[in-house]
C-alpha positions as CSV (number, residue, x, y, z in Angstrom):
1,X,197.8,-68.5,27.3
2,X,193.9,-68.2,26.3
3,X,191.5,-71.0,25.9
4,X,189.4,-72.0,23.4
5,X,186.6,-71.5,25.8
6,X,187.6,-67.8,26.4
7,X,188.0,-66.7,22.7
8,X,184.7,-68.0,21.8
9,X,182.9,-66.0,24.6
10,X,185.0,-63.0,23.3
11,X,183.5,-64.2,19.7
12,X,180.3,-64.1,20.9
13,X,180.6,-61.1,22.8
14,X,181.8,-59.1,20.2
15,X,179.1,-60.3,17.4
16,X,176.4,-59.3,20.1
17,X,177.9,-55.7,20.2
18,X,178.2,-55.5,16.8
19,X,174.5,-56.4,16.6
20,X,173.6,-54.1,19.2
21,X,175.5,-51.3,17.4
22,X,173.3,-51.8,13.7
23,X,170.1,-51.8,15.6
24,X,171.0,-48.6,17.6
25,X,171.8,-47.0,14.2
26,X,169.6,-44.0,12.2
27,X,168.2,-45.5,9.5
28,X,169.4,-43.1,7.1
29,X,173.1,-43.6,8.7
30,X,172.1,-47.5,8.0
31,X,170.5,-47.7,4.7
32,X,167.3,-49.5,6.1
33,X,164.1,-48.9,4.2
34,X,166.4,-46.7,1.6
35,X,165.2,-47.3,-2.0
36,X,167.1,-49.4,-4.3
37,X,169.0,-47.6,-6.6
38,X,168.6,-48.4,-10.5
39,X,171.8,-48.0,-12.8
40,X,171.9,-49.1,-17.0
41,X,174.8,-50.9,-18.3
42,X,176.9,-48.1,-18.0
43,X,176.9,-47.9,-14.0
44,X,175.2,-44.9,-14.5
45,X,172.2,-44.0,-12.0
46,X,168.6,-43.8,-13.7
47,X,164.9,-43.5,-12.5
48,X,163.3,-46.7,-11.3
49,X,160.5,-45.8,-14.5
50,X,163.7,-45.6,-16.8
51,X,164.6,-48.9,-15.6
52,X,160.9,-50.6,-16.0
53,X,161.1,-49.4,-20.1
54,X,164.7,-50.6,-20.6
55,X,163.8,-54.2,-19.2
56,X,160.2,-54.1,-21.2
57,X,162.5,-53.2,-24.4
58,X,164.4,-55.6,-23.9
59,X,162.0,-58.3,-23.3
60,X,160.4,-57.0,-26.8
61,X,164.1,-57.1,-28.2
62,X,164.7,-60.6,-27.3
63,X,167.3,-62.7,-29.6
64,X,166.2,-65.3,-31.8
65,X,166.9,-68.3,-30.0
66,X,169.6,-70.7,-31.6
67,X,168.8,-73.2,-33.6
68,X,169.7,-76.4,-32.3
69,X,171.0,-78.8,-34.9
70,X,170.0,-82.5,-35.1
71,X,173.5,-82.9,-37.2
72,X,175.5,-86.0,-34.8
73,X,172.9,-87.1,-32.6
74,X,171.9,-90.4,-34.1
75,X,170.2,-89.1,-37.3
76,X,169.5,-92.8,-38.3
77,X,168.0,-93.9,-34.9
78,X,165.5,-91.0,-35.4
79,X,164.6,-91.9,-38.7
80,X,164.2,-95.5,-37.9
81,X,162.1,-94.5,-34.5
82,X,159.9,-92.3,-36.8
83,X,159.1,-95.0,-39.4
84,X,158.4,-97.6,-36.8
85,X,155.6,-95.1,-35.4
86,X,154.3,-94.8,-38.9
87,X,154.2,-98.3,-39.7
88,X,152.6,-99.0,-36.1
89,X,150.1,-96.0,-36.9
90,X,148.8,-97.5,-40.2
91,X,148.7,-100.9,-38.7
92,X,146.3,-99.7,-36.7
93,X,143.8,-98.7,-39.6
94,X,144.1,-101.9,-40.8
95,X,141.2,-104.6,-39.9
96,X,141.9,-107.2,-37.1
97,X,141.2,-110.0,-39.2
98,X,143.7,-110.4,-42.3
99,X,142.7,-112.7,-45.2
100,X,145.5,-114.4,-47.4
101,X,144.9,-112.0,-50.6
102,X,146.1,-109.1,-48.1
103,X,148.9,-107.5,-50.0
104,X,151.0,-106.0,-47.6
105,X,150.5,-109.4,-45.6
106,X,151.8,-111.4,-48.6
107,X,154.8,-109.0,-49.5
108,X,156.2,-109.5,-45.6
109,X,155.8,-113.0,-45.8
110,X,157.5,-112.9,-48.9
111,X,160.5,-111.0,-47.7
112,X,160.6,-112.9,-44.8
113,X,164.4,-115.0,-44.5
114,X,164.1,-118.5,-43.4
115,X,166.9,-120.3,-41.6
116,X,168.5,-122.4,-44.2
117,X,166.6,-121.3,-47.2
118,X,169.1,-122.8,-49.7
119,X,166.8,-120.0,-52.3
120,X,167.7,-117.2,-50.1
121,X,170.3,-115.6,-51.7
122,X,168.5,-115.3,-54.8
123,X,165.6,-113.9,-53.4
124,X,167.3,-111.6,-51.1
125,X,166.1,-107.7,-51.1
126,X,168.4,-105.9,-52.9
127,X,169.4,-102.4,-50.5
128,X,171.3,-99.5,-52.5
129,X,174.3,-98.3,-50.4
130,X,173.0,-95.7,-47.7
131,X,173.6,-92.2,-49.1
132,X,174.7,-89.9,-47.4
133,X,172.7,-86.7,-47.0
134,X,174.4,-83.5,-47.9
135,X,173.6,-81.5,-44.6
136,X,175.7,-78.6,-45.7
137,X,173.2,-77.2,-48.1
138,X,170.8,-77.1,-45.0
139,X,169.5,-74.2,-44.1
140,X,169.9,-74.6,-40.4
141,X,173.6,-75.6,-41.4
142,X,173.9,-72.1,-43.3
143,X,172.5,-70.4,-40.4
144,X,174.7,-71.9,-37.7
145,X,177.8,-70.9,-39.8
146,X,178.4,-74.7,-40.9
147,X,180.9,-74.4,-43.9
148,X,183.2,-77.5,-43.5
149,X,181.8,-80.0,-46.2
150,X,180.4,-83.2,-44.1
151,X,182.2,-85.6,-46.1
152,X,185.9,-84.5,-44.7
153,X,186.9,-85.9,-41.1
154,X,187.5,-84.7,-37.7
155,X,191.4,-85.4,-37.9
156,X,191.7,-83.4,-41.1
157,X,194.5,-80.5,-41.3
158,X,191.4,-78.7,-43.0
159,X,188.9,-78.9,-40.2
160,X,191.5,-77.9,-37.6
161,X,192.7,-75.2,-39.9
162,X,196.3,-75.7,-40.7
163,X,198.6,-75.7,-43.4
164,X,198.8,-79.1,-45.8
165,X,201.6,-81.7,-44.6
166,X,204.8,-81.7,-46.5
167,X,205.2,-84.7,-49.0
């Protein structure tokens, strides 16, 4: 029976031959201080200047980088962030000191709603139905290879490309 002790001296022992062994070794037997050999996308073997041009080429080459769509990322948070900057950037221009015939000062207080307004309803700003934007007709969408019209949803047989169910 062998110890634990006695197999890792035999470990060790063993590694430090090994070591002993690559150090002893010709270089050329080795591989130390050999240069690296270049190969293309074939495997084959080609001059280190060879190699230089193909990467420059295909740094020049480089791919268009994909356009990344905005399509399902909270298109109506971004447009409601945007037009708060711009409303906060032209209240800025605007002097400190606001008289009563202000315009824009009387329209907001106009709109404003007042708890229990019994008027309110008839005064009350009048928003079309949000419309929804036709993002197929984009030209990012075109370029992305977007074809299934917006308006049809994810559970569709259309969008997950099968045949129409049987009546």
């Amino acid at each position: 029976m062998i110890s634990g002790k006695d197999t890792r001296e035999e470990i060790a022992r063993t590694k430090k031959n090994d070591l002993l062994r690559f150090n002893e070794m010709d270089p050329s037997t080795s591989g130390r201080g050999a240069e690296p050999t270049y190969r293309d996308k074939k495997g084959e073997r080609i001059s280190k200047e060879e190699c230089l041009k193909l990467r420059k080429k295909v740094k020049v080459e480089e791919k268009p980088k994909e356009i990344k769509l905005e399509y399902g990322k909270g298109l109506a948070q971004k447009r409601e962030a945007e037009a708060r900057l711009q409303e906060l950037e032209s209240e800025k221009d605007k002097p400190f000191a606001r008289t009563r015939d202000d315009p824009e000062l009387d329209k907001m207080l106009r709109e404003r709603i007042r708890d229990g307004d019994p008027m309110a309803h008839l005064v009350k700003k009048k928003c079309p139905e949000l419309v929804l934007l036709n993002l197929g007709d984009n030209e990012k969408m075109k370029e992305s290879g977007f074809v299934v019209p917006q308006d049809i949803p994810d559970h569709s047989w259309l969008k997950r490309r099968l045949d129409a169910a049987p009546n």
